[in-house]
N, C-alpha and C positions, 0 to 999 in steps of 0.2 A: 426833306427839310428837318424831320423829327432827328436826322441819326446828324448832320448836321449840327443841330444846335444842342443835344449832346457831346459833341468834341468841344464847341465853346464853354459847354459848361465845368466839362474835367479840366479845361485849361486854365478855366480861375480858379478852380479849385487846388491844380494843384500850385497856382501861383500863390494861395493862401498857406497850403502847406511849406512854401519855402522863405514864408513872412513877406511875400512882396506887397498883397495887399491882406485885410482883416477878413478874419474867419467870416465874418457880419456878414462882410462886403461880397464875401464868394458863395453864404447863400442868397441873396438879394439876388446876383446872376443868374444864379443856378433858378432860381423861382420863374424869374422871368424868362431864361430857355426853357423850359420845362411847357410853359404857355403862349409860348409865339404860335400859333398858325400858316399854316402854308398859302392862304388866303393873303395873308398881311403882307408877308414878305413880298409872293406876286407883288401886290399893287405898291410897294414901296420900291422893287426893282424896273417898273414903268417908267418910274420917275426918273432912279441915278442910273438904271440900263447898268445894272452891277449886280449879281445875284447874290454873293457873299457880305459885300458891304449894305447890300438892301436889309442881309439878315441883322448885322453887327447894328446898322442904325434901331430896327425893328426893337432889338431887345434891348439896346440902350433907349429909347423912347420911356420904357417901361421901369427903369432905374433911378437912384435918386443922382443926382450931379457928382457925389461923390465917389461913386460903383463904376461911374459911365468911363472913366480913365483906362479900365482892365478890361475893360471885352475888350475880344479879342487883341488884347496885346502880347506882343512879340511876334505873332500869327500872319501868313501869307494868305490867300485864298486858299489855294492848295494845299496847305496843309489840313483845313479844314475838308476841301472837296474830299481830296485821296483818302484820307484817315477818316471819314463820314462813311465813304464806300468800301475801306475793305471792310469796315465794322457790319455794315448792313450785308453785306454778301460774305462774310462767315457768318453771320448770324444766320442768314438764309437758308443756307448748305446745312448747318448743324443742328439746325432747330425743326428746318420744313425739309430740305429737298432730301437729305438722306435717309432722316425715318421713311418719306414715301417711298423711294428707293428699296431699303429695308423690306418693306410691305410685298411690294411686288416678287422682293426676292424670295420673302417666303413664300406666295404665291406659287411661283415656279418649282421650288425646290417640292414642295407638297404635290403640284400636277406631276414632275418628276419621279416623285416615289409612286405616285397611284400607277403609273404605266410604264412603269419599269420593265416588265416584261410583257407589253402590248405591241406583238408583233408589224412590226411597218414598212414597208419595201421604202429603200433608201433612195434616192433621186440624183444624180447629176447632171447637169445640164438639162436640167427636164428631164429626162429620160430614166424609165427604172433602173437601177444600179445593180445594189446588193441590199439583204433585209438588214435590219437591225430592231431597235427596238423606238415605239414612240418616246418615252419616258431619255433615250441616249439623245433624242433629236433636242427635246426639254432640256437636259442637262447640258449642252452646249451652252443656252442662253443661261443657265445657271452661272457657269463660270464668266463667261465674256461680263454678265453684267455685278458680278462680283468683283471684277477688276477695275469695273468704272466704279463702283460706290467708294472703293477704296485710295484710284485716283484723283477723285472727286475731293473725298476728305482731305488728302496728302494736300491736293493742291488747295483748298480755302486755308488750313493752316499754314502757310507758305502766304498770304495776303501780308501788305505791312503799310504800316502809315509813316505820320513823319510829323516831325515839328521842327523844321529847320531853314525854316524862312525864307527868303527871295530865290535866293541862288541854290540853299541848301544847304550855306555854306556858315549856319549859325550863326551870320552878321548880327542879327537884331537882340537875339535872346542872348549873347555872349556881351553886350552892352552893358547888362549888371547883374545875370544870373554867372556864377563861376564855372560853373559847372555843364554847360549849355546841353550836353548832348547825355547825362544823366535825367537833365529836369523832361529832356524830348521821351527818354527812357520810361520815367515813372508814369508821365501824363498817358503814356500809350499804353503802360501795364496796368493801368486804372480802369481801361476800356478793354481788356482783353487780347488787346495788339504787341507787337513787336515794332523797332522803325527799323527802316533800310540801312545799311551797313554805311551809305552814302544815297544822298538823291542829287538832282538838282532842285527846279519847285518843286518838281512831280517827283511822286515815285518812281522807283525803276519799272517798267510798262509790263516787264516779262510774269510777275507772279496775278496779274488782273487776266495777262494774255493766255497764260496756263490754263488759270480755274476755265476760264470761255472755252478752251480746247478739250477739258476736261468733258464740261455742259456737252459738246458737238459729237466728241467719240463716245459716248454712253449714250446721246439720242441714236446716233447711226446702230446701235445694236437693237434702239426701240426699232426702228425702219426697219430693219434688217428681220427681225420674230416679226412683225407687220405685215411684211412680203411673204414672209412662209406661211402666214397663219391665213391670211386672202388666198393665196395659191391654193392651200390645204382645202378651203371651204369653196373653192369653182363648182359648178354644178358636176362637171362630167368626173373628180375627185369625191368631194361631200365626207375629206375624213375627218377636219373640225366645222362647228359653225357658231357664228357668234348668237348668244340668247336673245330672242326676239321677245317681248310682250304681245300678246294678243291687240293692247291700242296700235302697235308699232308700224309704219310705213315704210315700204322700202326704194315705191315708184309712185310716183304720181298718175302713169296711166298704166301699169305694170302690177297689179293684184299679188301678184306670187312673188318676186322679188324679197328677197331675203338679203340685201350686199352686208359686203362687211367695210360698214361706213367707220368704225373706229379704229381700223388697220389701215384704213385710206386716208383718215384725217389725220393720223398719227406721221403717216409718209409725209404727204403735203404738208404738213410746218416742218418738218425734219428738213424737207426741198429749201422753204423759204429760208431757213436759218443757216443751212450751210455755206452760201455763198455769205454772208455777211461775216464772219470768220476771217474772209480776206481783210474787211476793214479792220478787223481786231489785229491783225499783223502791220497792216497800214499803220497804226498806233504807235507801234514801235517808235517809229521816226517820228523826233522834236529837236527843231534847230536850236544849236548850242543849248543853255539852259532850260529851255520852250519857247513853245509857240500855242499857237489855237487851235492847231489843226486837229487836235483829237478831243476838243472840248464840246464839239456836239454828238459826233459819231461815239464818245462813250457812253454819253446819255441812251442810250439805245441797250448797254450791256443787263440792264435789269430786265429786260424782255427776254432774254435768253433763259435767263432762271426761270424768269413766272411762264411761260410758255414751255420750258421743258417739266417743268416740275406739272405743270397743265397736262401732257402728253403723259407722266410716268402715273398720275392718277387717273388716266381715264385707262391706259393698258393695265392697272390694275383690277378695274371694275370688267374688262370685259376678258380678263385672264381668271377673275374669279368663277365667274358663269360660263367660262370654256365648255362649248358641247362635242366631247371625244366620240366621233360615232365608228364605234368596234367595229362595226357589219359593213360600213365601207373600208376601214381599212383591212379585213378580213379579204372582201372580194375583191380591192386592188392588188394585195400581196397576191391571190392566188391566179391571178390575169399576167401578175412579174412571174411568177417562179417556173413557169417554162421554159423562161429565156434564160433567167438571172443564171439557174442550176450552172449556165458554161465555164462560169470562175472557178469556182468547187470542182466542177471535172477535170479544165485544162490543167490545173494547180496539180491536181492527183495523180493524171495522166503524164503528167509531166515527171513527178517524183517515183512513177510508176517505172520510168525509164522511155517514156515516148518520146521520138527524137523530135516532136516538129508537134505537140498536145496543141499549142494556143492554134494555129493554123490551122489544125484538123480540126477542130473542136469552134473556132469560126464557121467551118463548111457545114460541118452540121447545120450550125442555128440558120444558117441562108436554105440549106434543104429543107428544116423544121418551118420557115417563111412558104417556103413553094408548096410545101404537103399538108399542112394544119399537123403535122405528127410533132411530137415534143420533142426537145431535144434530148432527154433522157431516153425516152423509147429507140430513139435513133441507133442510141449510143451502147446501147445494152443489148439491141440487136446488131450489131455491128462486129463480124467476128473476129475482125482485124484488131478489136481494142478486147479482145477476150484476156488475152495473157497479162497485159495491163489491170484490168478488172479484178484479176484474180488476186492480184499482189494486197490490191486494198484491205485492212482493217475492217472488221462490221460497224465501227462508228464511223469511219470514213463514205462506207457505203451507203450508213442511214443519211448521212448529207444527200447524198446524190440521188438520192429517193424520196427525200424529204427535204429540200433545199429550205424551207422553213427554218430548222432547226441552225442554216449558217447566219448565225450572227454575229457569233466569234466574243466579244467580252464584252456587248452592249449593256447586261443587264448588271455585271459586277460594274464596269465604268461608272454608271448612275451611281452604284453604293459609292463610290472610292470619292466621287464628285463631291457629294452634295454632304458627304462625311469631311471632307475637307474644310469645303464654305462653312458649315455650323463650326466649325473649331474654330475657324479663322475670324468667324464675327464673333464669337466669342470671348475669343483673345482682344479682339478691340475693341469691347464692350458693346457690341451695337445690336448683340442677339438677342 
């Protein structure tokens, strides 16, 4: 209601700036939007069952007979709704949700420099992979969520309002301002806005629809480090976990219970809010000039913010107290690297001149399965792969003896990453 009756207010004012009515006159408005309440308007809109003329009656209530002519004049409702809401959700974006955004990034970027070279066996599909490092797994979520802060920004400055009345079509302001689609110009550069190139009443639906998509694919990357960092913290894993307090509960009949309830709480809203997305495209479509159809379903869009921006501060607080435990992922790398070592061999055996390495070097790991023997041991007793072996480099060889050491440019990646982000927030001032 407050961002509301600030567009009424820039609109007398700046109809005072173009002499339509007295300087007097436009603060007199301006006093009395400033002091409406949201309270008043409710019980005024009871009445006419009109939420915008509840407000216009409200604060003309509070003027003297002569002021009461200029509220809102020239003005649709929509002009007022649309341009109330992109004002308060860039203001949103630029004021609260990207500094916290921000935060979390440094967050990241600092756990990313700490374990730059904290050895971690890499996973796909479940399954151990190849190593790499914990600090490269960090630096993924570095960049993915670097690209949402900055589509995030892109799209709330892309928000636009409008002063262009019923249709859009400047009917009412073009009555006896000359200049109709200047005076819509100035009133909205008073507020920090821009207007639509054209609207009908509404805006065009696509830059509201953006910023929401924007909001949904930067939660799905909170989801997404959520699901990895619950995974990471499973008992029979235990290579992060999230900070407990000694008051802390984790089961009601369950003592030991440690969950990671703010990686799950963080999933579940990300769940609830992504199907509602559809309604925000539903949006789109308004018969000929409008209709109503998206006059309640938008009232919904500010939850999106205050509930994402909810989610980016609580992965803040429990990314800040991240517990890294070295000695699990110490003794999961060393339970991988019997198997993992087969990529590094086939790869060498291959280059080595072996006609058929990924096949033979498959058999292996299926015998290493039947015998408890390693696949290395196998393979080094194996006199058929000797002439191969021979060919190898001694750095080649420490891989295949030390499969630890393939991690290939995990630890440079993190510098190159997180050397980028800092430039690039810095270049748009946000570092």
């Amino acid at each position: 209601m407050k961002y509301k009756a600030k567009v009424e207010k820039a609109l007398v004012e700046t109809l005072a700036k173009r002499g339509i009515c007295s300087p007097s006159i436009a603060n007199e408005i301006a006093v009395a939007a400033d002091s409406i309440t949201a309270k008043e308007v409710a019980e005024e809109e009871r009445r006419v069952i009109h939420d915008i003329r509840a407000l216009v009656n409200v604060i003309q209530r509070k003027v003297s007979d002569q002021a009461k002519p200029y509220v809102h004049l020239t003005a649709t409702s929509y002009d007022i709704v649309d341009t109330a809401n992109a004002l308060r959700y860039k203001q949103a974006v630029e004021s609260v949700i990207i500094p916290d955004m921000m935060k979390l990034e440094k967050i990241w970027i600092e756990l990313a420099r700490k374990d730059r070279d904290t050895i971690q066996i890499g996973r796909t599909h479940g399954q151990f992979a190849v190593p790499m490092t914990f600090g490269f797994a960090l630096a993924q979520y570095v960049n993915r969520w670097g690209n949402r802060i900055l589509k995030l920004k892109e799209s709330s400055q892309r928000l636009v309002g409008k002063l262009s009345g019923a249709v859009g079509a400047y009917n009412s302001s073009a009555l006896f301002i000359s200049d109709p689609e200047e005076f819509e110009k100035q009133l909205l550069s008073s507020l920090g806005l821009e207007p639509a190139l054209i609207s009908t009443q509404i805006v065009p639906p696509e830059p509201t629809t953006d910023l929401i998509h924007s909001v949904i694919s930067a939660w799905g990357v909170l989801a997404n480090f959520s699901r990895d960092m619950r995974n990471l913290q499973r008992s029979e894993i235990g290579e992060v976990g999230e900070a407990f307090t000694e008051e802390r509960v984790g089961s009601s009949t369950m003592p030991h219970k440690k969950n990671p309830e703010s990686f799950e709480n963080v999933e579940s809203l990300w769940k609830e809010f992504v199907p509602r997305m559809t309604t925000k495209y539903l949006d789109q479509v308004s018969e000929h000039q409008r209709d109503l159809t998206n006059s309640a379903s938008q009232r919904y869009d500010a939850e999106f913010l205050m509930t994402f921006d909810f989610c980016v501060r609580r992965m803040s607080k429990v990314s800040e107290k991240l517990i890294v435990d070295r000695t699990s992922l110490k003794r999961n790398l060393d339970l991988a690297l019997p198997s993992v070592v087969a990529e590094p061999l086939y790869l060498l055996l291959a280059l080595a001149g072996h006609p058929d390495a990924h096949e033979y070097v498959r058999r292996l790991t299926l015998e290493s399965s039947r015998t408890g023997k390693s696949v290395v041991d196998l393979a080094l007793s194996d006199q058929s792969l000797q002439p191969y072996l021979k060919k190898l480099s001694a750095k080649q060889l420490e891989v295949v003896h030390d499969p630890s050491k393939y991690v290939g440019l995990a630890p440079s990646k993190v510098d190159q990453v997180l050397a980028h982000w800092e430039k690039k927030f810095k270049e748009e001032s946000l570092w």
